[in-house]
C-alpha positions as CSV (number, residue, x, y, z in Angstrom):
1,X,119.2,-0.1,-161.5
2,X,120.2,3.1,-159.5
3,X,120.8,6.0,-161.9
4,X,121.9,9.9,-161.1
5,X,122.0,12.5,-163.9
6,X,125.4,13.9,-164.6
7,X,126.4,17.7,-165.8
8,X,129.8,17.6,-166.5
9,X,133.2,15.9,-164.9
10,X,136.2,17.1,-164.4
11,X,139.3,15.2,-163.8
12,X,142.0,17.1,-162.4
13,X,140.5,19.4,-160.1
14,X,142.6,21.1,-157.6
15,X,140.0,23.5,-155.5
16,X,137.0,21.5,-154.9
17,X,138.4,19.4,-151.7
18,X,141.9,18.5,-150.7
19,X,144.2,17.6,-152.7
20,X,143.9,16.3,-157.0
21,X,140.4,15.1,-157.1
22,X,137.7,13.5,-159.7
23,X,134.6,15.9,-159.9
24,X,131.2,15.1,-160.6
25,X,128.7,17.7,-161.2
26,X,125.8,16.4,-160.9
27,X,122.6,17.8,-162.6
28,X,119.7,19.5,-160.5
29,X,119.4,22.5,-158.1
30,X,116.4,23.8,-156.4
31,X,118.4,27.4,-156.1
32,X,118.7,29.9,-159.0
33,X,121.4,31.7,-157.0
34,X,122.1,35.6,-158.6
35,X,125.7,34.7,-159.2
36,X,125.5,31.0,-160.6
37,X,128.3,30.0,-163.8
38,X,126.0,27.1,-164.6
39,X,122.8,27.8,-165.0
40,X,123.0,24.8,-167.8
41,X,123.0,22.7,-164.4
42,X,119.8,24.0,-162.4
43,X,117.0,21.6,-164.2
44,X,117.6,18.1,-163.0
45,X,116.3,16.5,-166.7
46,X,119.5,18.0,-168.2
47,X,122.4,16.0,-168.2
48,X,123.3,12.4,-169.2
49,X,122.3,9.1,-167.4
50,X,124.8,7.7,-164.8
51,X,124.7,4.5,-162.2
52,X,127.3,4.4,-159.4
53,X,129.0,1.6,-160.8
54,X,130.0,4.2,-164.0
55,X,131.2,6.9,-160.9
56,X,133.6,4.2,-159.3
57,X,134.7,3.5,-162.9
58,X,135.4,6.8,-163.8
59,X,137.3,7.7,-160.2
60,X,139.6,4.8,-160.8
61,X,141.2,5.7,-163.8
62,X,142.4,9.1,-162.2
63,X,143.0,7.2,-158.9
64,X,147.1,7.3,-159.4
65,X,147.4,11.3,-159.3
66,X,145.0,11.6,-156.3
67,X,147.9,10.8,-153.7
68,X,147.3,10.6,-150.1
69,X,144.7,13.5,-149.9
70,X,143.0,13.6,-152.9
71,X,139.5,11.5,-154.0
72,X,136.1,12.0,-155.5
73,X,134.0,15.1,-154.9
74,X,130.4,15.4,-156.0
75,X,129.0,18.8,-156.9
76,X,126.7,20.7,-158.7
77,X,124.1,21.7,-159.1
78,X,123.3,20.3,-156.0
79,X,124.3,17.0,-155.4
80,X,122.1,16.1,-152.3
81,X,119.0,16.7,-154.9
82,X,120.1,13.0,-156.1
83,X,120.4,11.9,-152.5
84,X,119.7,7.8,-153.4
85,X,122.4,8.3,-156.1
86,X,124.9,9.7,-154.2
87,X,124.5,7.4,-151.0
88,X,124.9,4.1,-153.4
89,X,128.4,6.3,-155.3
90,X,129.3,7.3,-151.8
91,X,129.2,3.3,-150.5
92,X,131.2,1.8,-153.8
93,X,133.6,4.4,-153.3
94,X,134.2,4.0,-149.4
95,X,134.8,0.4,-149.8
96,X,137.6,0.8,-152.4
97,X,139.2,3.6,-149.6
98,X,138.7,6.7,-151.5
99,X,138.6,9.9,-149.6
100,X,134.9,12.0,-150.6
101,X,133.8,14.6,-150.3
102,X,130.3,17.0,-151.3
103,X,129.9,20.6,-152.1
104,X,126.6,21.4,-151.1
105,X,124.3,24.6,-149.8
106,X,122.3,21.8,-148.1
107,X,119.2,21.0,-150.0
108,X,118.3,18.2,-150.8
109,X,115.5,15.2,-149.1
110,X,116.8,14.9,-145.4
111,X,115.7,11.2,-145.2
112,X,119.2,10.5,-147.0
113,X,121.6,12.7,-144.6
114,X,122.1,10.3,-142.4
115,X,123.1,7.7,-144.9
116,X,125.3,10.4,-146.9
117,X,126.7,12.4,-143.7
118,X,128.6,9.6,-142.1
119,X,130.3,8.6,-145.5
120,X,131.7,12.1,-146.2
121,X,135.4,13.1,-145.1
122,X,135.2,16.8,-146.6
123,X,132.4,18.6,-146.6
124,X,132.2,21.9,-148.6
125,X,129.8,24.3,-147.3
126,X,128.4,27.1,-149.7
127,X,127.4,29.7,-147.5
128,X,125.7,31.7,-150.1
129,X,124.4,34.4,-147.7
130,X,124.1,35.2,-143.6
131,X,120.7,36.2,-143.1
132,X,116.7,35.8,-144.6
133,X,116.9,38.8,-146.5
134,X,120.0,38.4,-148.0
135,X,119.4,35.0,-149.1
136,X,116.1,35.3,-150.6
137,X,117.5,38.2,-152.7
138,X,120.7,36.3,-154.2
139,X,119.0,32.2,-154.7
140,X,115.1,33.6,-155.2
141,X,114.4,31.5,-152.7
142,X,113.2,31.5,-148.8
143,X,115.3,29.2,-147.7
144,X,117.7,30.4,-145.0
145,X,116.2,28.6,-142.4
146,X,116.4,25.3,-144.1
147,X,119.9,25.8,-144.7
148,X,120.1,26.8,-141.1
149,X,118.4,23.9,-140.2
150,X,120.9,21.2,-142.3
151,X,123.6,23.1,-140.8
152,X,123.1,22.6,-137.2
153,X,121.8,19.2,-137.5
154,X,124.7,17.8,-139.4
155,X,126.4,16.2,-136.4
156,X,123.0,14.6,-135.5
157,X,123.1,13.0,-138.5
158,X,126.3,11.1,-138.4
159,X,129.1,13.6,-139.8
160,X,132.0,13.4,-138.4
161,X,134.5,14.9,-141.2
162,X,135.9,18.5,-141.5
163,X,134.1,21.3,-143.1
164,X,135.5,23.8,-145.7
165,X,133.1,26.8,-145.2
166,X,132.5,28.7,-148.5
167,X,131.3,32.6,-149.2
168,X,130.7,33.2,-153.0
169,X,131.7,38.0,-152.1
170,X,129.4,40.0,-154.2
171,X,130.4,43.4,-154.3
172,X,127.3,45.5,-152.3
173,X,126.3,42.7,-150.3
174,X,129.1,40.8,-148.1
175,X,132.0,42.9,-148.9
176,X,132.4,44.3,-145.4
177,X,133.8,43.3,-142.0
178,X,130.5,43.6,-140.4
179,X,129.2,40.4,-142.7
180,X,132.7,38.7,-142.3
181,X,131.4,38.6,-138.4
182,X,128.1,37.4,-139.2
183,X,129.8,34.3,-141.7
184,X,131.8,33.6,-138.5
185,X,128.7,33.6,-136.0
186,X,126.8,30.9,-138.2
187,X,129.5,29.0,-138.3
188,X,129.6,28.7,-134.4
189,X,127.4,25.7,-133.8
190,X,130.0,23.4,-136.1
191,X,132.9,25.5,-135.6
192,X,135.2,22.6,-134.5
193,X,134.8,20.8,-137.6
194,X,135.8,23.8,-139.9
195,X,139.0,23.3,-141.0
196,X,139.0,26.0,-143.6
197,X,137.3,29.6,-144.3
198,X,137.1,30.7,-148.0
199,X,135.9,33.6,-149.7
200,X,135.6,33.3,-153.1
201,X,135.5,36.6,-155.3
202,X,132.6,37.0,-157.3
203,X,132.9,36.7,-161.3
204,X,131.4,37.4,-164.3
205,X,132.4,34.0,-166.6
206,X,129.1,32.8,-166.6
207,X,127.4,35.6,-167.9
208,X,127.4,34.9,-171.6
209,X,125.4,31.7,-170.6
210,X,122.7,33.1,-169.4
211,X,122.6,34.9,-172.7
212,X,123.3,31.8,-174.7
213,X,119.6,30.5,-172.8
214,X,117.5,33.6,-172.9
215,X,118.1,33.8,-169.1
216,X,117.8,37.2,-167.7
217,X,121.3,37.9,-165.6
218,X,120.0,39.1,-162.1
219,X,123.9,41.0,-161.4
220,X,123.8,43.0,-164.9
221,X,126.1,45.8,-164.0
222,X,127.7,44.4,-161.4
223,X,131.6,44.7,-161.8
224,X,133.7,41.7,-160.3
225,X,134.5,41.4,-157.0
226,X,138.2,43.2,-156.1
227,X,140.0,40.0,-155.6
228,X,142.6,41.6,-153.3
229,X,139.8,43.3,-151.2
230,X,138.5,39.5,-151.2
231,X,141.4,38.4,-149.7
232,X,141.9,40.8,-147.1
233,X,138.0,40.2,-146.0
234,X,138.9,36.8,-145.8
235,X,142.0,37.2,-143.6
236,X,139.4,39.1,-141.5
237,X,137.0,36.1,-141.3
238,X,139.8,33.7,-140.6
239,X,140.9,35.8,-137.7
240,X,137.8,36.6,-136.2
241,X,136.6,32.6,-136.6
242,X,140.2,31.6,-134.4
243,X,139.3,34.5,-132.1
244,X,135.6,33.1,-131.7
245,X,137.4,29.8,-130.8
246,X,139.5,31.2,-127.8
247,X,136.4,32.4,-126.4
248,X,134.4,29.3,-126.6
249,X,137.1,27.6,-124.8
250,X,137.5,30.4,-122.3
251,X,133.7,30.1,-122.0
252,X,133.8,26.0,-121.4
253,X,136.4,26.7,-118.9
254,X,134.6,29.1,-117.2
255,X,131.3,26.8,-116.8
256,X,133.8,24.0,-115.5
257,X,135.3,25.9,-112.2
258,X,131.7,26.9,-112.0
259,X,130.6,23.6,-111.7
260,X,133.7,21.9,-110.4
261,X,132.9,21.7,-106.2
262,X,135.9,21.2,-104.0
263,X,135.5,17.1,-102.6
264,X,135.3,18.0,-99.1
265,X,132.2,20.6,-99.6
266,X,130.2,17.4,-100.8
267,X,127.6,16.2,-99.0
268,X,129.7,13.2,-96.9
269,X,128.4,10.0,-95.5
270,X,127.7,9.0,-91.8
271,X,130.5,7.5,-89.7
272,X,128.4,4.1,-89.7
273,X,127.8,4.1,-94.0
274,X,131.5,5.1,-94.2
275,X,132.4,1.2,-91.6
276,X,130.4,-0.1,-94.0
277,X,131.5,0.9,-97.2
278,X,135.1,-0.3,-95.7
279,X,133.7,-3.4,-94.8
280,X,132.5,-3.8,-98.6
281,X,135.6,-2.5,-99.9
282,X,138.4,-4.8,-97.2
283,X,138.0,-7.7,-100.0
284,X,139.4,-5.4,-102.8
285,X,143.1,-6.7,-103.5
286,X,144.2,-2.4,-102.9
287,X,143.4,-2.6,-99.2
288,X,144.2,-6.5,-98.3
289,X,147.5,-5.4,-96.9
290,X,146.1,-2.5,-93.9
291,X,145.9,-4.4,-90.4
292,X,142.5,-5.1,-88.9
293,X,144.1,-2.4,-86.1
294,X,144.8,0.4,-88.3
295,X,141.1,0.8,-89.8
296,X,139.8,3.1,-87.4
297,X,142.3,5.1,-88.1
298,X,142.1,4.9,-92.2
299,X,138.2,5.4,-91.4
300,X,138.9,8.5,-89.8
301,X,140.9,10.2,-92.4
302,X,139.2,9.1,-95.6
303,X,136.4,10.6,-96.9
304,X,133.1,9.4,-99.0
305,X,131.5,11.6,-100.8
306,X,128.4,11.6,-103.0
307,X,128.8,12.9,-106.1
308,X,126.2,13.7,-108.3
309,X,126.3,12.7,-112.6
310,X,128.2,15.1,-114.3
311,X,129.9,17.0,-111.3
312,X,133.9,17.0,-111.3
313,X,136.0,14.8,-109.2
314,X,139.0,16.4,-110.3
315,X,140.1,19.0,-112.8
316,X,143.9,19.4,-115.2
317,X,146.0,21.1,-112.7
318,X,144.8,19.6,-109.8
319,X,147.3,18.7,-107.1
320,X,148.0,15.1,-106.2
321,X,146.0,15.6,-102.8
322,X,144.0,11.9,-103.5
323,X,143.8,8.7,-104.4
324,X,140.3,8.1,-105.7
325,X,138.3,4.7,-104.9
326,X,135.0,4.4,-107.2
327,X,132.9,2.4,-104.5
328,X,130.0,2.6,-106.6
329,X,128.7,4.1,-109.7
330,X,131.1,5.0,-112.8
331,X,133.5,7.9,-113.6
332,X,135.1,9.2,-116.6
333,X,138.4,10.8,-117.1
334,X,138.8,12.9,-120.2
335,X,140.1,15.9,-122.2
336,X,139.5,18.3,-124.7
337,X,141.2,18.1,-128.1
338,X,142.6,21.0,-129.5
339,X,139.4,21.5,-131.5
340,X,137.1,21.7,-128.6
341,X,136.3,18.1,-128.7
342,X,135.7,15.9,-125.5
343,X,138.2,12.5,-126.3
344,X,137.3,10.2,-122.9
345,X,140.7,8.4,-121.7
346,X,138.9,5.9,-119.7
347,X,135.7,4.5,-117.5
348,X,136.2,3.8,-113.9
349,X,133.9,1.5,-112.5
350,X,133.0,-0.3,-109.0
351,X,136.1,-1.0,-107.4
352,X,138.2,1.1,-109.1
353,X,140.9,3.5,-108.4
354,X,142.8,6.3,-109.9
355,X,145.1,8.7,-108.8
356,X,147.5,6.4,-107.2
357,X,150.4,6.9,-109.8
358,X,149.6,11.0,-109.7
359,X,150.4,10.4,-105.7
360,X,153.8,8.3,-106.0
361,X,155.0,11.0,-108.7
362,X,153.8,13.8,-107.5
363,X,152.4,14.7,-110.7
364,X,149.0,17.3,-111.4
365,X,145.9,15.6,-113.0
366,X,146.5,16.1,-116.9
367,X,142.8,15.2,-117.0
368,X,139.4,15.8,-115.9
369,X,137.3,13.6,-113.5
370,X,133.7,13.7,-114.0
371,X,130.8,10.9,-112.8
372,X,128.9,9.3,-115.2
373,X,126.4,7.9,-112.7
374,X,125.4,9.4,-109.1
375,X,129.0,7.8,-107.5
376,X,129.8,7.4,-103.6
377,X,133.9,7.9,-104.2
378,X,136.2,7.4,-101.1
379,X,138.8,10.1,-101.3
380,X,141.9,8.7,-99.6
381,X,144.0,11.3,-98.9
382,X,148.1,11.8,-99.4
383,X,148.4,11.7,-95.8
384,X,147.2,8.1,-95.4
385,X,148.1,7.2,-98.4
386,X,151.8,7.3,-97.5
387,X,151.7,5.9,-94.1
388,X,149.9,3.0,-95.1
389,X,149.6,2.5,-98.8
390,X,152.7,3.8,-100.1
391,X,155.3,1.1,-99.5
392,X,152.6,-2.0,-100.3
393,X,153.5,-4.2,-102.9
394,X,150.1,-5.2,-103.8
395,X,149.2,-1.4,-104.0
396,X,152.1,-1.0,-106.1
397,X,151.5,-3.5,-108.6
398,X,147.7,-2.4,-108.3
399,X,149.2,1.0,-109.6
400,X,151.1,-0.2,-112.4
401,X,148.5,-2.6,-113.9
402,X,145.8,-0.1,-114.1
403,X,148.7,1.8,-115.6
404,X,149.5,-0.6,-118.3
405,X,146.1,-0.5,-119.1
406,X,145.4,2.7,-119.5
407,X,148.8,3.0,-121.6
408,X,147.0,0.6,-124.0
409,X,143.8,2.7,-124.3
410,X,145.9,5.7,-125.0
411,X,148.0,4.1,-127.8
412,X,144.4,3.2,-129.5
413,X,143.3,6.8,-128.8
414,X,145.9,8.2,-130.9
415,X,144.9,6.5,-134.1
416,X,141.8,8.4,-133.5
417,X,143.4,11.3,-132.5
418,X,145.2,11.4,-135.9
419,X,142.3,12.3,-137.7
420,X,141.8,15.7,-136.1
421,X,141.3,19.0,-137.4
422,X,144.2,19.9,-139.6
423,X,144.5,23.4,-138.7
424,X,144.4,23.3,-135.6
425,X,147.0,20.3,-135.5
426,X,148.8,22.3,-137.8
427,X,148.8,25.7,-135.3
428,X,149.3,23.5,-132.4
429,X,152.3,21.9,-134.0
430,X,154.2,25.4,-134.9
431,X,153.2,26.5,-131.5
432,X,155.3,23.9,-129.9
433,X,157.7,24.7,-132.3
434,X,158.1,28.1,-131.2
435,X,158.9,26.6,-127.3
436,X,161.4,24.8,-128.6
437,X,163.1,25.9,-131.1
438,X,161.9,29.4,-131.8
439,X,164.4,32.3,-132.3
440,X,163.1,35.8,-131.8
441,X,164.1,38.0,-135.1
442,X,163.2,41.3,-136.7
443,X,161.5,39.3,-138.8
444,X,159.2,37.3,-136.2
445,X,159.9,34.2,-134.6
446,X,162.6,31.9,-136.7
447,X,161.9,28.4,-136.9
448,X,165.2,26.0,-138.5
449,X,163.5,22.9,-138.7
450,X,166.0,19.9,-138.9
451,X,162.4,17.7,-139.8
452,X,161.0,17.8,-143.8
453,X,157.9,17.9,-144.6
454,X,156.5,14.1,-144.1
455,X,158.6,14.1,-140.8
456,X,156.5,17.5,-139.8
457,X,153.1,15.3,-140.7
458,X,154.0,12.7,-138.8
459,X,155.4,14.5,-135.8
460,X,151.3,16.5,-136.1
461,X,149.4,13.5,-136.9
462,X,149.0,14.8,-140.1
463,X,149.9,13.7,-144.2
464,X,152.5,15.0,-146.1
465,X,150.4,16.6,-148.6
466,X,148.1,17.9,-145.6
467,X,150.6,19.8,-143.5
468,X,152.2,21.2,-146.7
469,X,148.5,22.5,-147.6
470,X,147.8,24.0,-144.3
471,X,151.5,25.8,-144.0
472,X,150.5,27.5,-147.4
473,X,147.2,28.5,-146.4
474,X,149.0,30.0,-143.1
475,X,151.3,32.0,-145.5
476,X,148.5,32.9,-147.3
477,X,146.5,34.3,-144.5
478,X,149.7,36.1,-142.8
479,X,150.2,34.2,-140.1
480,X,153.9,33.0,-141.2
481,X,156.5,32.7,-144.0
482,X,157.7,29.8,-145.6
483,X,161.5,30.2,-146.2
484,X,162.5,27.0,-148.7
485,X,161.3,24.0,-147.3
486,X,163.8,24.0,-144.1
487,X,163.0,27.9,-142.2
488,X,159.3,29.2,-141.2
489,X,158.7,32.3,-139.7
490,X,156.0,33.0,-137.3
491,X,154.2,36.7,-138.5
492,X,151.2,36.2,-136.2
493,X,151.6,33.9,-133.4
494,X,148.6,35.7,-131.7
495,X,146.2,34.2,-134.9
496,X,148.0,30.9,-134.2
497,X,147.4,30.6,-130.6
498,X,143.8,31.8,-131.4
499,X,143.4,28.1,-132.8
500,X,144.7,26.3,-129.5
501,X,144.5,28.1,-126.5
């Protein structure tokens, strides 16, 4: 029978993880970090004898107060030091539909992330320092590029959850804007899964402990950390980590028009490949209706082009200029979520065709183009479009079936879309706010809402409980004011737009 060692639980916790959660501290850690309140926990033979069956026990007796956002965290100690345990807790728990999450520094056996990862909704990162030095010096132990190492491969091994990124401030060590920037550059390579940036002032609770054990206290001396200085350095952090966003976006965008080549520069088939192609393409229900004597002319104003995997087609923005005929290969239209994320909308294949509503409506591309495969794509442009497509009915009912189906694809994409990063989809909620209802004041921007709360969630593809969270971390950090439940004023809108734009 599968057993873990357990330090302590706590029932009621209200900081480790979103919302009213079960804690489980389990015994074991292969750090003896400076500034640890438990040093009880460090030796994994402490502690009492658990099996997962006694963790899903405990979890459901508390499961009433947890509400929509709350669950089961596991921490330490270091939990991923009982990597077997917590994968066989993690899978009981997930198929009763609790929320989990870890609070880990990232070592443990990595033979068991990819079982663990994948289960994990919240993952709390202790980012105990930001550099080798550093972190030798506070956990006695070279181990920075480990924890390096577990950070950067954590999407490799199946997370897919948000990340609360945590900085224990010692006063003489991290209490400085300078090693505020330096939190924010490590967190670059999974910076659109953090949700949240913590600082945590540094306390001296657990000294009597280490006196209690005949431990020598590595910080003797050292007063507590300032807790308002604390907060202001985290303010910083926050700001810097939205501003570090922006410029990865700009950065993306920038490597996109690099890449993006306008059709007609492409290298372009014969005269004799493009007959043929037509040929191949006349049984396609889309051109049944042009007359045998009107081909040469739609041969001479079309265009093939070969297009190469990974180049553009099109771009958001794009004028209408062409409707789009995959004649071989595949394509992909997609965007980018708020968070940086690519979401694809849909596959084009052989035979397929896409643009043809953008044309009728006169609409810009709201998505990107890009082949999959090396593609030949016939680029038929507006021109010919309207003198011989535009009034077909089979064209036209062409153009509304792929339609349809693509309107069904989108309403599955945003169930998936609803699970996105919650500041973000917070910031990009107020933002459109702000266009729509925002009133300029001495104050800031005025926001009357007319929605509560759970509408607001909704309206952001967010929970009650998680919008209300995020507003209050937003008021915490400056970036508004929350006036009763029915007025918010935007302080920053800068720091907002940071998140989004």
């Amino acid at each position: 029978m599968m057993k873990g060692y357990l330090h302590s639980v706590e029932t009621m916790g209200l900081v480790d993880g979103p919302g009213t959660r079960t804690i489980f501290f389990l015994q074991g850690c292969p750090l003896r970090c400076a500034y640890c309140h438990n040093p009880d926990s460090q030796k994994k033979a402490g502690g009492r004898e658990v099996t997962p069956e006694e963790i899903l026990k405990i979890a459901s007796r508390y499961r009433s107060y947890y509400g929509e956002e709350g669950g089961v965290t596991f921490s330490g100690g270091e939990p991923l030091l009982q990597g077997a345990f917590v994968y066989e807790s993690l899978v009981l728990l997930k198929q009763e539909g609790y929320n989990t999450c870890i609070d880990t520094s990232g070592f443990g056996n990595p033979k068991h992330y990819t079982k663990i990862l994948p289960l994990v909704d919240t993952l709390l990162l202790d980012v105990k320092a930001f550099d080798k030095e550093s972190f030798r010096e506070l956990t006695a132990r070279d181990g920075f590029d480990i924890y390096l190492k577990f950070l950067q491969g954590l999407e490799y091994h199946g997370f897919r959850g948000q990340i609360w990124a945590r900085h224990v401030m010692v006063p003489g060590y991290t209490d400085n804007e300078q090693a505020m920037g330096d939190f924010v550059d490590l967190l670059k390579p999974i910076g659109h899964r953090v949700d949240r940036i913590e600082v945590l002032p540094y306390h001296t609770s657990g000294v009597e402990k280490y006196r209690e054990m005949g431990i020598p206290y590595r910080l003797e001396g050292v007063e507590p950390m300032d807790k308002e200085r604390a907060k202001k350095l985290e303010i910083d952090a926050n700001r810097r980590f939205a501003e570090s966003l922006r410029q990865e976006r700009k950065e993306v965008e920038k490597e996109r028009q690099d890449k993006f080549k306008i059709l007609k520069d492409r290298e372009v088939a014969s005269e004799k490949e493009k007959a043929e192609m037509f040929s191949a393409l006349r049984g396609l229900p889309l051109l049944s209706d042009v007359d045998d004597k009107d081909v040469d002319d739609v041969l001479s104003q079309v265009i093939l082009s070969k297009i190469k995997a990974g180049e553009y087609i099109f771009r958001t923005g794009d004028a209408p200029e062409f409707m789009y005929l995959i004649y071989e290969g595949q394509m992909k239209i997609f965007f980018n979520t708020i968070d940086g994320e690519e979401q694809i909308f849909y596959i084009y294949r052989d035979g397929d065709f896409v643009g043809g509503l953008n044309l009728l409506v006169q609409e810009p591309y709201r998505y990107i183009g890009e082949a999959l495969t090396n593609c030949k794509v016939v680029a038929i442009p507006k021109t010919t479009f309207d003198k011989y497509f535009y009034d077909s009915p089979v064209v036209l009912r062409s153009v509304l079936v792929k339609s349809f189906e693509r309107i069904r694809w989108a309403e599955e994409l945003i169930k998936r879309l609803a699970t996105s990063n919650a500041s973000m989809k917070t910031a990009g909620l107020l933002i459109k706010l702000v266009k729509r209802i925002g009133k300029k004041t001495d104050e800031g921007i005025r926001l009357e809402l007319s929605m509560n709360r759970e509408e607001l969630g909704n309206y952001s593809g967010l929970r009650r409980e998680t919008i209300t969270r995020k507003l209050g971390e937003f008021r915490e950090l400056g970036y508004i004011e929350l006036v009763g439940n029915k007025v918010i004023i935007i302080k920053d809108l800068e720091a907002l737009e940071s998140f989004v734009i």
